[in-house]
N, C-alpha and C positions, 0 to 999 in steps of 0.2 A: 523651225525649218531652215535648213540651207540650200538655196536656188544658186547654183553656177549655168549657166549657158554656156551655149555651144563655142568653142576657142576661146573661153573667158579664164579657164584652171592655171594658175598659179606656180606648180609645182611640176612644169614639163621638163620629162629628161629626154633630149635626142641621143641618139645613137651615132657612133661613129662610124659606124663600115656600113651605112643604110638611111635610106630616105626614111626615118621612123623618129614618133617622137612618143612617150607617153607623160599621160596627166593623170595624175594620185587625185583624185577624186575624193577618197575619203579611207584613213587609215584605219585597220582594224583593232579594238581597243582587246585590252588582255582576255582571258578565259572569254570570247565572245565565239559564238555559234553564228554562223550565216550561209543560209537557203538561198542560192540561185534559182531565178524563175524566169523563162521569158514566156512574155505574155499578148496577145494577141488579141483585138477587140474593132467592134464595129459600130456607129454610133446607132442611139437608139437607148435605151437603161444604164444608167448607168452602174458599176460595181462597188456596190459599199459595202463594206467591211468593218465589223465590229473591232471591239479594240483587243488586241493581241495581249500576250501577260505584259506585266507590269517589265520599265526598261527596255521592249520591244522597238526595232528604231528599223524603218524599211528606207531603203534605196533604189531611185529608180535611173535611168539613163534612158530617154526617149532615143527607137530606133527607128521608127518612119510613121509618118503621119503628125496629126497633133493630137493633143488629149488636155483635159482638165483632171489635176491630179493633187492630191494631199491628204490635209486634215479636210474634213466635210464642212467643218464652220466657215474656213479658209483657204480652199483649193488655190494649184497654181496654174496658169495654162503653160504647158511643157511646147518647144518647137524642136524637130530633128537636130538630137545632140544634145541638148540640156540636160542636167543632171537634178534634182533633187532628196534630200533628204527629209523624214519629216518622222513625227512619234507616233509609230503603228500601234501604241498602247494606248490609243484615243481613236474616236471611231474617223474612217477616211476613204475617198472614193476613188475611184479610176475611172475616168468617163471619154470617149473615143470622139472626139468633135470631126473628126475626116475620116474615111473608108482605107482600112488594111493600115490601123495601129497599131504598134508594135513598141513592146519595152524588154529591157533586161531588171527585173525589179529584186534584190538583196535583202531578205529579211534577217535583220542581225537581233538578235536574243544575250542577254547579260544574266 
């Protein structure tokens, strides 16, 4: 897994004619397919998920709330703004620890 936190990214480009700045997060590698999802959850069960094909690698970006999130052996607690990576082709949860959680999660396919 790869954990960045929130203003921790490496790779900020600012803009010149604008208050903006972006952080690459994570590059997309050759022939790769990737499913944009946002996702929305409330605590209480949480969502486990069998393992995806083989090479399957999901991304998520917490957008409000907290959540526990990853591989199921070894979740990460996510806080607004954190990014993780982790291998959707091992089984892995999404669990909502605060009311009106919200991610943008990338599932990329090789």
């Amino acid at each position: 897994p790869t954990l960045i936190r929130a203003g921790e990214g490496t790779a900020a480009v600012p803009a010149t004619a604008a208050d903006y700045v972006a952080v690459l997060l994570s590059a997309s590698p050759p022939h790769a397919r990737r499913d944009i999802y946002f996702l929305t959850a409330e605590p209480g069960k949480p969502r486990l998920s069998d393992p995806h094909q083989r090479g399957t690698v999901e991304h998520v970006v917490l957008v409000s709330g907290r959540g526990r999130i990853g591989p199921v052996d070894a979740p990460y607690e996510l806080n607004l703004g954190d990014y993780l990576s982790y291998p959707g082709d091992a089984p892995h949860v999404f669990e909502a620890l605060t009311s009106g959680t919200s991610a943008v999660l990338v599932s990329e396919s090789r």
